[in-house]
ZABALUM-15221 format. One record per residue: residue in three letters; residue number from 1; x, y, z negated of N, C-alpha, C in turn. Coordinates in steps of 0.02 Angstrom, whole numbers, plus 50000, padded with zeros to 5 digits. Each point is the difference from the previous one (the first is absolute). Layout:
<rs>
res:n:n_east:n_north:n_up:ca_east:ca_north:ca_up:c_east:c_north:c_up
ALA:NUM:X:Y:Z:X:Y:Z:X:Y:Z $
...
</rs>
This chain:
<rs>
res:n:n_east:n_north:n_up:ca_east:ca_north:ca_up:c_east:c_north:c_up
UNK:1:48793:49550:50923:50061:49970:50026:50061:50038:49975 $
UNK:2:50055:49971:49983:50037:50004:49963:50073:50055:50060 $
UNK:3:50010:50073:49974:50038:50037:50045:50056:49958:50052 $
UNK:4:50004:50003:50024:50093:49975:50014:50054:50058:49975 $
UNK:5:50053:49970:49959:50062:50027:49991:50053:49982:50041 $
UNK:6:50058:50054:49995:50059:49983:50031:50035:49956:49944 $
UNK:7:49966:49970:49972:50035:49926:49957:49964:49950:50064 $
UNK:8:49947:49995:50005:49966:49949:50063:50056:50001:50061 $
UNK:9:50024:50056:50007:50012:50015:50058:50084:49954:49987 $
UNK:10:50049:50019:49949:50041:49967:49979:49999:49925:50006 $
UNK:11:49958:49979:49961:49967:49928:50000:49998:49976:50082 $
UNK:12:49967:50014:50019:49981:49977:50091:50066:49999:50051 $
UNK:13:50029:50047:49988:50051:50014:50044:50059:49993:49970 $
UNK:14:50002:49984:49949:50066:49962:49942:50065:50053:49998 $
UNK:15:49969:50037:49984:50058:50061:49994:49981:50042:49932 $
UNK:16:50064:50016:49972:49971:50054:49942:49957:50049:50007 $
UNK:17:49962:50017:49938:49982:50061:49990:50016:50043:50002 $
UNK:18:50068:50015:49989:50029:50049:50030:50026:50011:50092 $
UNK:19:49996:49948:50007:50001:49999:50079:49935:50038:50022 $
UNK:20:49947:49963:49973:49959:50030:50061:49985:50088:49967 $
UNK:21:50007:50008:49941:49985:50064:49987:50068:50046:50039 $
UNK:22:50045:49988:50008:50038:50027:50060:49953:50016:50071 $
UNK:23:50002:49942:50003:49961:49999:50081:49940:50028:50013 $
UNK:24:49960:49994:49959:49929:50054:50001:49991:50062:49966 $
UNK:25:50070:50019:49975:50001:50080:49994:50043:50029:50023 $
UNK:26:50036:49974:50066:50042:50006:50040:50059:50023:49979 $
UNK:27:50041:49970:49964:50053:50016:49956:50058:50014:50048 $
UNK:28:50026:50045:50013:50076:49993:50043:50040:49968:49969 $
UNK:29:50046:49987:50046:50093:49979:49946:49971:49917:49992 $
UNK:30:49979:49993:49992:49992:49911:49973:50047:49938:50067 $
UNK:31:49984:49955:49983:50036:49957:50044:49960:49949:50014 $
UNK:32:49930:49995:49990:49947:49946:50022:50011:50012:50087 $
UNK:33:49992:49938:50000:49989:49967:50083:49928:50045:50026 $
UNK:34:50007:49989:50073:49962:50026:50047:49927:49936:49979 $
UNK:35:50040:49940:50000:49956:49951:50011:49966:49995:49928 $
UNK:36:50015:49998:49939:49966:50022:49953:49958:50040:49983 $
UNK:37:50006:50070:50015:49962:50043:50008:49940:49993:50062 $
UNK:38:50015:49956:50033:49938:50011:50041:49954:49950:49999 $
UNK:39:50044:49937:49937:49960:49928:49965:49959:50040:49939 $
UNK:40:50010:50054:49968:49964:50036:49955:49950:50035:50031 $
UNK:41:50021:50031:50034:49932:50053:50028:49950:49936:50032 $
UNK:42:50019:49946:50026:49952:49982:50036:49969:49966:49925 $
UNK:43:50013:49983:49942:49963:49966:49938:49968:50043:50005 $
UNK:44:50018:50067:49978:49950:50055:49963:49946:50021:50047 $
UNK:45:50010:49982:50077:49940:50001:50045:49951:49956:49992 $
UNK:46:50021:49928:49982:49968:49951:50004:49955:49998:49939 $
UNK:47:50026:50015:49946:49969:49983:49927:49980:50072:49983 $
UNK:48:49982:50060:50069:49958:50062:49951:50027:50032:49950 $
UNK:49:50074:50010:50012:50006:50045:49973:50010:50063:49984 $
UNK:50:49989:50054:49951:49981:50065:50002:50059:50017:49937 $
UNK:51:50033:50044:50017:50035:50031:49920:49961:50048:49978 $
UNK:52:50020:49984:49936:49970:50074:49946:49981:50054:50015 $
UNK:53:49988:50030:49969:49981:50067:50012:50064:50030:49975 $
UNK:54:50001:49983:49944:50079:50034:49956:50061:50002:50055 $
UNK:55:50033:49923:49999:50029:49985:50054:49982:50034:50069 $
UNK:56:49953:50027:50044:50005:50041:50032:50001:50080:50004 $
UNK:57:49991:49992:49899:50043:50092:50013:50044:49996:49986 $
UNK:58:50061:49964:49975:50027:50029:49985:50057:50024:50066 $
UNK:59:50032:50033:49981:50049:50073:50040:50075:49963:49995 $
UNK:60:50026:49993:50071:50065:49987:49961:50015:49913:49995 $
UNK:61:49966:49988:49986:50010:49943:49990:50017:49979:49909 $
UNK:62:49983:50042:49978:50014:50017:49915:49951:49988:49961 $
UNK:63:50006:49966:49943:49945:49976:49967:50022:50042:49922 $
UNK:64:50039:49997:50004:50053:50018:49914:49984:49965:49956 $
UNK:65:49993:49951:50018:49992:49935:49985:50078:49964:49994 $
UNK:66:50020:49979:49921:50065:49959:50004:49972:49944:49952 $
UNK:67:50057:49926:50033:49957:49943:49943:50069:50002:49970 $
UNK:68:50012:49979:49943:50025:49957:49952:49972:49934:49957 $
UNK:69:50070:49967:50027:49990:49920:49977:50048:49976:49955 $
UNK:70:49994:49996:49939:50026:49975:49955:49996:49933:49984 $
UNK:71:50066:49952:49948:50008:49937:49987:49948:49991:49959 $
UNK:72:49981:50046:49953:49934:49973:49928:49990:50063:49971 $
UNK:73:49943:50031:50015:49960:50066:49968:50021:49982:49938 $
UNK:74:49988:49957:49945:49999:49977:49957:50050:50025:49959 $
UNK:75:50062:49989:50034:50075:50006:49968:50009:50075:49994 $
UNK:76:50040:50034:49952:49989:50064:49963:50055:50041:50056 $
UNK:77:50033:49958:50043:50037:50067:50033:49968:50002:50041 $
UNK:78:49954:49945:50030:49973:50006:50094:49934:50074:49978 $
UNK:79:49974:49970:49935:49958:50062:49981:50011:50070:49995 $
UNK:80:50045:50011:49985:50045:50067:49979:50023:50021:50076 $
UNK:81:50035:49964:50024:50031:50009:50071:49933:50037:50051 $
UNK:82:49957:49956:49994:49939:50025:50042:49953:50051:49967 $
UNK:83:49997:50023:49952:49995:50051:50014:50030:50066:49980 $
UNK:84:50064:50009:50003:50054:50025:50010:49992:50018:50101 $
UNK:85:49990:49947:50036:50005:49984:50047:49939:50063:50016 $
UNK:86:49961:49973:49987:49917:50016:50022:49994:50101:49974 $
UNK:87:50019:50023:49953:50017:50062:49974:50052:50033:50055 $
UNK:88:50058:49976:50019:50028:50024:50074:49971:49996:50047 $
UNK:89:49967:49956:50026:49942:49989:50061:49976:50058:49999 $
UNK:90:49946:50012:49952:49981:50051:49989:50015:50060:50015 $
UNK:91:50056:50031:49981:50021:50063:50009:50029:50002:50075 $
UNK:92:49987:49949:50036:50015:50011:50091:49937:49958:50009 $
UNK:93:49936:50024:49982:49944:49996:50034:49957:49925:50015 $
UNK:94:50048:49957:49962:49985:49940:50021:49957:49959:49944 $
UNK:95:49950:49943:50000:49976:49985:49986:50031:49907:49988 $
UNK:96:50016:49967:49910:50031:49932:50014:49944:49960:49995 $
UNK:97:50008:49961:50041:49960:49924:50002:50051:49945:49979 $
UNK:98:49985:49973:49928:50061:49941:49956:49953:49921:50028 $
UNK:99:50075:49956:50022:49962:49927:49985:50059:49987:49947 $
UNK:100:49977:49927:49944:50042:49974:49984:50023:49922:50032 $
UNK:101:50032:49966:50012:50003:49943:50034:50011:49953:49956 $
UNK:102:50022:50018:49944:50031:49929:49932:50032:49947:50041 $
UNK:103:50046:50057:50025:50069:49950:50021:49969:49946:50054 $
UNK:104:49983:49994:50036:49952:49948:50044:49982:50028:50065 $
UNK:105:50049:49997:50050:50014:50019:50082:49937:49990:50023 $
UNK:106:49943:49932:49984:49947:50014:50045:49971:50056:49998 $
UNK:107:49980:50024:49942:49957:50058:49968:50040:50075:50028 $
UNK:108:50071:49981:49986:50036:50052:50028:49983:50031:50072 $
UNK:109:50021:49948:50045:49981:50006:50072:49909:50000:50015 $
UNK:110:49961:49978:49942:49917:50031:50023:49999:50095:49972 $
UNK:111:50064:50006:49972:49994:50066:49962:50022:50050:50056 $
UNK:112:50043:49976:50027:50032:50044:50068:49958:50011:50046 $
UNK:113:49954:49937:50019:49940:49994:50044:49942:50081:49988 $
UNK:114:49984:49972:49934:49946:50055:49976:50003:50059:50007 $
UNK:115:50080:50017:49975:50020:50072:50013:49992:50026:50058 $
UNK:116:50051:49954:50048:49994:50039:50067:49917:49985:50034 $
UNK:117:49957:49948:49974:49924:50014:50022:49964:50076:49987 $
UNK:118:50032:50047:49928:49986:50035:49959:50042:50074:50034 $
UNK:119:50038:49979:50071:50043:50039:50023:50031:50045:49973 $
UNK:120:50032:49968:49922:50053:50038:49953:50049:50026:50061 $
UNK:121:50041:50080:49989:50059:49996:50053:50044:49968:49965 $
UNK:122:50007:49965:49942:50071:49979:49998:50002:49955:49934 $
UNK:123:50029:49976:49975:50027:49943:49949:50042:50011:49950 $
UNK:124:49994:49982:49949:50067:50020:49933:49983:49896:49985 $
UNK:125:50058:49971:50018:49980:49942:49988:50064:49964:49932 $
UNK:126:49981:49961:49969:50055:49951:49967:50001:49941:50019 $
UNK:127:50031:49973:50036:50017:49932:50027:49974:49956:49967 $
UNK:128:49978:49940:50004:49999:49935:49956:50030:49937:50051 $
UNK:129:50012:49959:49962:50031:49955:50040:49974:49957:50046 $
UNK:130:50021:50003:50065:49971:49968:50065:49939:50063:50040 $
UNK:131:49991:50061:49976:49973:50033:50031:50029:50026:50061 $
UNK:132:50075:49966:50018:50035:50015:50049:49948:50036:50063 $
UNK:133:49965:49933:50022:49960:50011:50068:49954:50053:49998 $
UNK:134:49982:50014:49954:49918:50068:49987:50037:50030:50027 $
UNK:135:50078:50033:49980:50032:50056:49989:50019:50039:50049 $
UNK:136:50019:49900:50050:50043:50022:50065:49946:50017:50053 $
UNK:137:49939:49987:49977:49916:49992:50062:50013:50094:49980 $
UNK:138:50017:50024:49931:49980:50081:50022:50056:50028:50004 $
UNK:139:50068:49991:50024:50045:50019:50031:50008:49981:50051 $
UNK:140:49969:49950:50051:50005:50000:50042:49917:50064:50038 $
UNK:141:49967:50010:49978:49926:50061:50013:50052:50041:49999 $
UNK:142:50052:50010:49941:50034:50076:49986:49953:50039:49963 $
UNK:143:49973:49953:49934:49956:50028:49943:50070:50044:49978 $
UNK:144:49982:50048:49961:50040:50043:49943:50008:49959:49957 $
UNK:145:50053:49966:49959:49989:49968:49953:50064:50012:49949 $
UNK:146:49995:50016:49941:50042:50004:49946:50027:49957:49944 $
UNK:147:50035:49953:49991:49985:49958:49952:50031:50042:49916 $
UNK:148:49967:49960:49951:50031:50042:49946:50011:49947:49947 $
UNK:149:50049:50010:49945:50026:49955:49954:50026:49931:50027 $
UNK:150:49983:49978:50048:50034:49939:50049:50012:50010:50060 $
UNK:151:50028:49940:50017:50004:50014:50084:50027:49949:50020 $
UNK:152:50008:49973:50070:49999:49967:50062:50091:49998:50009 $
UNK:153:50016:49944:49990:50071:50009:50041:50029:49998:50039 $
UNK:154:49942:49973:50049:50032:49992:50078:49934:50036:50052 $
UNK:155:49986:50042:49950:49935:50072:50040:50032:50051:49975 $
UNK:156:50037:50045:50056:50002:50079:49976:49938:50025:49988 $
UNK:157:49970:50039:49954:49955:50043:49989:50009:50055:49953 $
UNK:158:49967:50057:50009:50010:50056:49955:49992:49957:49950 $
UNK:159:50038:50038:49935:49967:49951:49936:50026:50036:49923 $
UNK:160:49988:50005:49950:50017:50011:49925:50015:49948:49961 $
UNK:161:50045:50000:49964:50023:49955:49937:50044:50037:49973 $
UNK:162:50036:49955:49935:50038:50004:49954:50058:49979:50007 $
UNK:163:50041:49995:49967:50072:49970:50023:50007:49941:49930 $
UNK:164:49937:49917:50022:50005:49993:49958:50057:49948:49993 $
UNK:165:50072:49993:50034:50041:49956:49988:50024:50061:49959 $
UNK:166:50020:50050:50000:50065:50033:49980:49980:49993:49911 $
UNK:167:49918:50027:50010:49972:50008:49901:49991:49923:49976 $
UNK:168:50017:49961:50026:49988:49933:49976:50079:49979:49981 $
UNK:169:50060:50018:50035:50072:50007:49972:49997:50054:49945 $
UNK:170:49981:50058:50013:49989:50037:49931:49983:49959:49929 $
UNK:171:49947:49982:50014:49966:49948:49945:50046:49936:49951 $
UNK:172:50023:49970:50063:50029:49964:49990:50072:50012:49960 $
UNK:173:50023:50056:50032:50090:50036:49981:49953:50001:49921 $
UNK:174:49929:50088:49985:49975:49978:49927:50015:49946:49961 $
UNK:175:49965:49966:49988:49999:49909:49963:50071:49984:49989 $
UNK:176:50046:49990:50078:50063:49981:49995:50050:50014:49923 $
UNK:177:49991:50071:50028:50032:50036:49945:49969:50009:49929 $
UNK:178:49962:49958:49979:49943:49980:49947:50046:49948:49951 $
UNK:179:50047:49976:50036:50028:49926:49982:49937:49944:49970 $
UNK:180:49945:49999:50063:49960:49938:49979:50035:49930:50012 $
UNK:181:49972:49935:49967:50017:49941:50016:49984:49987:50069 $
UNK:182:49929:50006:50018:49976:49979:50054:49952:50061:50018 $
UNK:183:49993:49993:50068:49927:50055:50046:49978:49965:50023 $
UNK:184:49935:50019:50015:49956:49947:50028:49976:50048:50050 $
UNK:185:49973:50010:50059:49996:50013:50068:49903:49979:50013 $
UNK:186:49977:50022:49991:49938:49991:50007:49956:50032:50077 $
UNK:187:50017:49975:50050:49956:49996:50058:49945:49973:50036 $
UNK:188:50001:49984:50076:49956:49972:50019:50031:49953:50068 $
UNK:189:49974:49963:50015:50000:49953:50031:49987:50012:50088 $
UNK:190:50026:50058:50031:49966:50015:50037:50059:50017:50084 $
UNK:191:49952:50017:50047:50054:50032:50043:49985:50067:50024 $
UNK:192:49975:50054:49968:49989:50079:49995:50067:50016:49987 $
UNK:193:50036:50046:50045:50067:50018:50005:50001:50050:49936 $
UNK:194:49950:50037:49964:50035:50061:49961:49997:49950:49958 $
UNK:195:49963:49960:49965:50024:49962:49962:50051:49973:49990 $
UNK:196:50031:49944:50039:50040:49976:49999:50071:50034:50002 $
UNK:197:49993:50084:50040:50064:50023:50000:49996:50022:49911 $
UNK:198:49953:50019:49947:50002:49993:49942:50026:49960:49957 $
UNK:199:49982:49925:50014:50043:49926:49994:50060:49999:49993 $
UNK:200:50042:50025:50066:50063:50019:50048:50040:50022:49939 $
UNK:201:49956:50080:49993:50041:50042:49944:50037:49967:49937 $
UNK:202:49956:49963:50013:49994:49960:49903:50045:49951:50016 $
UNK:203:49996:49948:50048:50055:49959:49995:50044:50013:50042 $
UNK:204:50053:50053:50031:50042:50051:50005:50049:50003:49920 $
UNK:205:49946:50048:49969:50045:50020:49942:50020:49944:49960 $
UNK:206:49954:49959:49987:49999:49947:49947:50043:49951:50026 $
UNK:207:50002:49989:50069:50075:49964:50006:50073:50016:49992 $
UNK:208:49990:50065:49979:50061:50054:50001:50023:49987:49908 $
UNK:209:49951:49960:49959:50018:50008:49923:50001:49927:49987 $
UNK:210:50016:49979:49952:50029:49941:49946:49909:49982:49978 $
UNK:211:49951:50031:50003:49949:49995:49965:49961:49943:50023 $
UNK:212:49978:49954:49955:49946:49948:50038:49956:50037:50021 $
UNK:213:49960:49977:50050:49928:50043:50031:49967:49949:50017 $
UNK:214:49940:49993:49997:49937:49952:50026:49952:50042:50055 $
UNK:215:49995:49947:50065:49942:50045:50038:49944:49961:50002 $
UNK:216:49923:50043:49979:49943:49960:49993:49983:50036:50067 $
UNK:217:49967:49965:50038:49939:50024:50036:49950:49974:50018 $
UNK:218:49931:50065:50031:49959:49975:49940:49931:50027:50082 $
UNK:219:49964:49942:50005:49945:50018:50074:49972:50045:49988 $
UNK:220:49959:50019:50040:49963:50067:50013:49914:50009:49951 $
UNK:221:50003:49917:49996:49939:49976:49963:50010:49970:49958 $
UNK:222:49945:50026:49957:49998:49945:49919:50054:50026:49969 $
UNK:223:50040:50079:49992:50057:50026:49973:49990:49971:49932 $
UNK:224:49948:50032:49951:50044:49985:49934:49990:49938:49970 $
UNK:225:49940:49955:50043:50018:49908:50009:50059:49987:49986 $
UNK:226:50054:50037:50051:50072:49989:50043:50038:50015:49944 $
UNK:227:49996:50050:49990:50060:50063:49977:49978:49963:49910 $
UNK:228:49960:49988:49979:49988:49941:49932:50048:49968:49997 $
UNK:229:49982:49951:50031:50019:49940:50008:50084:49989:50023 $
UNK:230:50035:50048:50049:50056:50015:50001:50039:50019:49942 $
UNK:231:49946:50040:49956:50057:50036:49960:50012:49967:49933 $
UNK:232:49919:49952:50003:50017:49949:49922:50059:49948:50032 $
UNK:233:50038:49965:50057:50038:49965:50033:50063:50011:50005 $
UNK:234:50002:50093:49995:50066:50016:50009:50029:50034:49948 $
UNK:235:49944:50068:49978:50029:50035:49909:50028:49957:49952 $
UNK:236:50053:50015:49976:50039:49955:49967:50045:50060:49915 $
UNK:237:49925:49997:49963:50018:50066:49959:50051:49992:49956 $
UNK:238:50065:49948:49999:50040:49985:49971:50060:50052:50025 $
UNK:239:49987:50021:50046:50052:50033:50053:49977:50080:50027 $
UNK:240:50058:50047:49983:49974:50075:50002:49979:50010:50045 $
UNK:241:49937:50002:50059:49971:49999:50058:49956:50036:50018 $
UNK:242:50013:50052:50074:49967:50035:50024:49946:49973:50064 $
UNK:243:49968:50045:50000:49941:49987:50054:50014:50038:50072 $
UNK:244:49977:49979:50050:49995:50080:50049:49955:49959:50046 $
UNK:245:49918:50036:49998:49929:50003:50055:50005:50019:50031 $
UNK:246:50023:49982:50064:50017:50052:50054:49925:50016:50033 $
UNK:247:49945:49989:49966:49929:50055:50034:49973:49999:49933 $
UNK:248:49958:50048:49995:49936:50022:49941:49962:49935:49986 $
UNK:249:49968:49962:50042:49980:49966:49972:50040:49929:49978 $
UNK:250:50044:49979:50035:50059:49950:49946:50014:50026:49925 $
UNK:251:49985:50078:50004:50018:50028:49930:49972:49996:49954 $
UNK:252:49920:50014:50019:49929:49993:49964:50011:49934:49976 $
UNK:253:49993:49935:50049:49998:49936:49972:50063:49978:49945 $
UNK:254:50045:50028:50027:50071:49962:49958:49985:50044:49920 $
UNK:255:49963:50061:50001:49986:50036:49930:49951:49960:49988 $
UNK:256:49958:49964:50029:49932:49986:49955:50040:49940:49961 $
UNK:257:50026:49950:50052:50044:49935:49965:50049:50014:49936 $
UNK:258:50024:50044:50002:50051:50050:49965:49923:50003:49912 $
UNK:259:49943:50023:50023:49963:50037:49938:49987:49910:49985 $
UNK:260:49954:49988:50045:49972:49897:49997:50042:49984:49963 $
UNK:261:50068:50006:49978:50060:49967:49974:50014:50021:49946 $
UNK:262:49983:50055:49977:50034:50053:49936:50068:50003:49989 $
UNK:263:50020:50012:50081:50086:50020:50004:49990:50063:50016 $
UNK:264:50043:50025:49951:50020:50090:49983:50056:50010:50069 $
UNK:265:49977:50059:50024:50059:50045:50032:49987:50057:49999 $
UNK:266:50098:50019:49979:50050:49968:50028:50029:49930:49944 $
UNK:267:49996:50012:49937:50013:49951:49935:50031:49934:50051 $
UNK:268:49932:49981:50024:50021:49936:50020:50002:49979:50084 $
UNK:269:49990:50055:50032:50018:50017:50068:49977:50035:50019 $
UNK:270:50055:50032:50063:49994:50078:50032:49981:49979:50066 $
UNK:271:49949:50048:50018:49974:50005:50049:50004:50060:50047 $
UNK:272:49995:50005:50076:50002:50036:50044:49933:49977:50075 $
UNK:273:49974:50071:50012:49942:49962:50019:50002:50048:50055 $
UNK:274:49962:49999:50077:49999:50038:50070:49938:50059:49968 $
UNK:275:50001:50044:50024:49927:50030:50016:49984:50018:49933 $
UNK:276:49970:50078:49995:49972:50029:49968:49928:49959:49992 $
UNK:277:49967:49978:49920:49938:49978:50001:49947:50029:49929 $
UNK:278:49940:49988:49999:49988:50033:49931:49989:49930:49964 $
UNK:279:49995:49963:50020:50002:49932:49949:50093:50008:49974 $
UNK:280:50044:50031:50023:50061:49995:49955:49979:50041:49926 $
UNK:281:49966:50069:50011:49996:50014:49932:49968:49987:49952 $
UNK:282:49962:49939:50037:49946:49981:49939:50072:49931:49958 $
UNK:283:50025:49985:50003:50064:49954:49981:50027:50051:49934 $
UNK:284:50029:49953:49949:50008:50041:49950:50087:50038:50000 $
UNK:285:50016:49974:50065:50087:50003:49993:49980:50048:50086 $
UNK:286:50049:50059:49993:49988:50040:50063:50041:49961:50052 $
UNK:287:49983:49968:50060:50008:49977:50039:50061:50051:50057 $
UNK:288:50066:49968:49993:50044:50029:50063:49977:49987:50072 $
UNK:289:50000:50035:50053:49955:50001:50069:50016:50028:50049 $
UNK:290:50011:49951:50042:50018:50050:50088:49950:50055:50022 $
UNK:291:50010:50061:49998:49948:50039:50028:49996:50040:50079 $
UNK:292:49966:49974:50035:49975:50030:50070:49975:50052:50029 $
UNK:293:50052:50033:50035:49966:50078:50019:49946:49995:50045 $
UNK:294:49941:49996:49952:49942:49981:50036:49960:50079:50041 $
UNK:295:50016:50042:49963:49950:50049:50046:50068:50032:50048 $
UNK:296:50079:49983:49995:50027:50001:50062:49990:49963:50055 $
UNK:297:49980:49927:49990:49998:49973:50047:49949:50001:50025 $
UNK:298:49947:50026:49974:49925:50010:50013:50004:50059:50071 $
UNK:299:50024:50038:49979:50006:50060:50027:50048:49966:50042 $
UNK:300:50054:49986:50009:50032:49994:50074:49962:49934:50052 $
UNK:301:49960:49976:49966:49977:49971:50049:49934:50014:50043 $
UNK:302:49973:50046:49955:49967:50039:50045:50024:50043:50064 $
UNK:303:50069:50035:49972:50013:50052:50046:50032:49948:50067 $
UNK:304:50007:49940:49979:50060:49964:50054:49926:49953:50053 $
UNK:305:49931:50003:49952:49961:49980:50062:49946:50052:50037 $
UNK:306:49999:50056:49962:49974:50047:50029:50064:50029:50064 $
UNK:307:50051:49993:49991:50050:50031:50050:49982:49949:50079 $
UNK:308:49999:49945:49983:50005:49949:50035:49898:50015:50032 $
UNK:309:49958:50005:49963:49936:50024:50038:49991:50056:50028 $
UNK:310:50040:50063:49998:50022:50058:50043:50066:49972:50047 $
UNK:311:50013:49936:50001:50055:50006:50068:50037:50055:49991 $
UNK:312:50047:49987:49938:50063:50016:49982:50039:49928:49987 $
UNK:313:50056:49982:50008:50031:49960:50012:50028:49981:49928 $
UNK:314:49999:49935:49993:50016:49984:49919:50073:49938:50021 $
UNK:315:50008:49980:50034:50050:49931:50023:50005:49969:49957 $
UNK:316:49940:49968:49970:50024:49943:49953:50029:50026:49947 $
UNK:317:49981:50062:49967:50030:50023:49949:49978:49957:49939 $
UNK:318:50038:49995:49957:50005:49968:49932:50014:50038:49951 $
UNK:319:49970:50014:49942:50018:50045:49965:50024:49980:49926 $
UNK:320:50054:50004:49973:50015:49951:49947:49997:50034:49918 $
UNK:321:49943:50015:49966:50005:50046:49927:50043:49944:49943 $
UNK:322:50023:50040:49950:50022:49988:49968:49972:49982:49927 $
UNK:323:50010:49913:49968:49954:50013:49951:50046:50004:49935 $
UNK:324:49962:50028:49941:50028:50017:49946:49997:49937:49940 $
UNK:325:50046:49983:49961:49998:49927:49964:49985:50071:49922 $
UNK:326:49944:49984:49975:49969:50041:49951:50018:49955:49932 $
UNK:327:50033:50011:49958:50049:49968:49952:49967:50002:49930 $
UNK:328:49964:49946:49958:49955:50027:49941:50039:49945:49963 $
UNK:329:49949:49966:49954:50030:49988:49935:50004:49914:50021 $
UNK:330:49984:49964:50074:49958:49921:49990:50096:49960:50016 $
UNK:331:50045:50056:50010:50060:49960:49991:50025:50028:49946 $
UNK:332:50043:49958:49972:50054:49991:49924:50066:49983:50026 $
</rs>
């Protein structure tokens, strides 16, 4: 016969996993109901259940156990980031448990589930869109939770990023002063606030100049389908014209279309691309690139959710690094 878990126990009594792992390791500070807690204990009476052995040693209530949940393992900064991430863990004793969610809230919110089944103390999360509710189910427990490279605009939470409106006017002022015909604005289609305050930057400055500008944007799926097919629709190589990917992978695809094509840059257009990647140096023209203080932000987000799992007080701190626009040969 098959154990019972406090996922059963979740299930039956329709409350998170993190709820009931509150309630049956008698968590102080929380804000679950009287009447909840005593709809859980009576499941875990009913359906036999026994915790771990692990789970009943541990001391404290401490597992050193932290999860991180990233938008796509896949993508070369979430990789870098984590373990950057996971190397600080480390040196304060802690042990990372990574999900990736590929941008997709259900998976997201079964990822939050697992963790706190896995009684991580705490979270390094990146938002995806509509994960609103996971977020607010573990701020309302009073999980530790950190977000990093994105964030929530109408959720205070500790959190790390970039300041990416200000380097996206940077970018843009660049090019400006390029005297191109036209820029082309290469995004996404989306409602993730660091993004879009990236967007912001760009059409900010660019309304500030005489320059034509085009904005593509481009879904979360089927990119270089998208980012193809956009750019044979809109490149117009009669006219001195720059590029700007505002993520690594819009960059990857708009270079492969760029090689697919046997258009030279900068000769026959300059390009500007987000994110440090190693597919830029395989390109025969050195690729210009937003670069991310990745093992800063790595490191402060550790210290801002480990503070917050010692009950030291963080108020919604936000922490904003600064990124560097790394200047090579892919503009003329």
């Amino acid at each position: 016969m098959k154990r019972a878990s406090i996922k059963d126990i979740a299930r039956i009594a329709e409350v998170s996993v993190a709820t009931v792992s509150y309630v049956l390791n008698k968590k102080e500070g929380s804000r679950i109901s009287e009447a909840t807690k005593t709809r859980i204990l009576d499941v875990a009476k009913s359906i036999n259940y026994t915790p771990n052995k692990i789970a009943k040693s541990l001391k404290m209530n401490k597992t050193k156990l932290i999860g991180l949940i990233v938008a796509d393992i896949s993508n070369d900064f979430y990789s870098n980031i984590a373990r950057n991430i996971e190397d600080e863990a480390m040196k304060l004793g802690y042990t990372l448990l990574i999900g990736s969610c590929d941008e997709n809230p259900e998976k997201f919110k079964k990822l939050t589930e697992l963790f706190s089944e896995q009684q991580v103390d705490g979270m390094i999360i990146a938002p995806v869109v509509d994960s609103d509710e996971a977020i607010n189910k573990l701020i309302q427990e009073e999980y530790p939770i950190v977000t990093i490279d994105r964030y929530l605009k109408n959720v205070s939470l500790p959190g790390v990023m970039i300041n990416n409106s200000e380097i996206s006017e940077h970018i843009c002022d660049h090019l400006v002063k390029k005297d191109f015909d036209e820029i082309i604005y290469v995004g996404y289609d989306t409602e993730l606030p660091h993004l879009l305050d990236r967007q912001d930057g760009f059409d900010k400055r660019i309304g500030e100049s005489d320059i034509s500008a085009k904005r593509i944007l481009i879904g979360i799926h089927n990119i270089t389908e998208e980012v193809h097919q956009k750019m044979q629709e809109n490149l117009d190589l009669s006219k001195k014209t720059a590029i700007y990917f505002s993520s690594n992978k819009l960059g990857i695809a708009g270079l492969r279309y760029l090689i697919d094509h046997n258009i030279s840059v900068p000769e026959q257009v300059s390009l500007v691309a987000f994110d440090e990647t190693e597919a830029y140096y395989l390109f025969p023209t050195e690729v210009s690139f937003v670069q991310q203080p990745l093992y800063d932000m790595a490191r402060e987000s550790v210290k801002l959710l480990d503070n917050q799992i010692n009950n030291y007080t963080t108020n919604g701190k936000r922490v904003t690094f600064h990124a560097k626009f790394m200047e090579r040969s892919s503009v003329k």
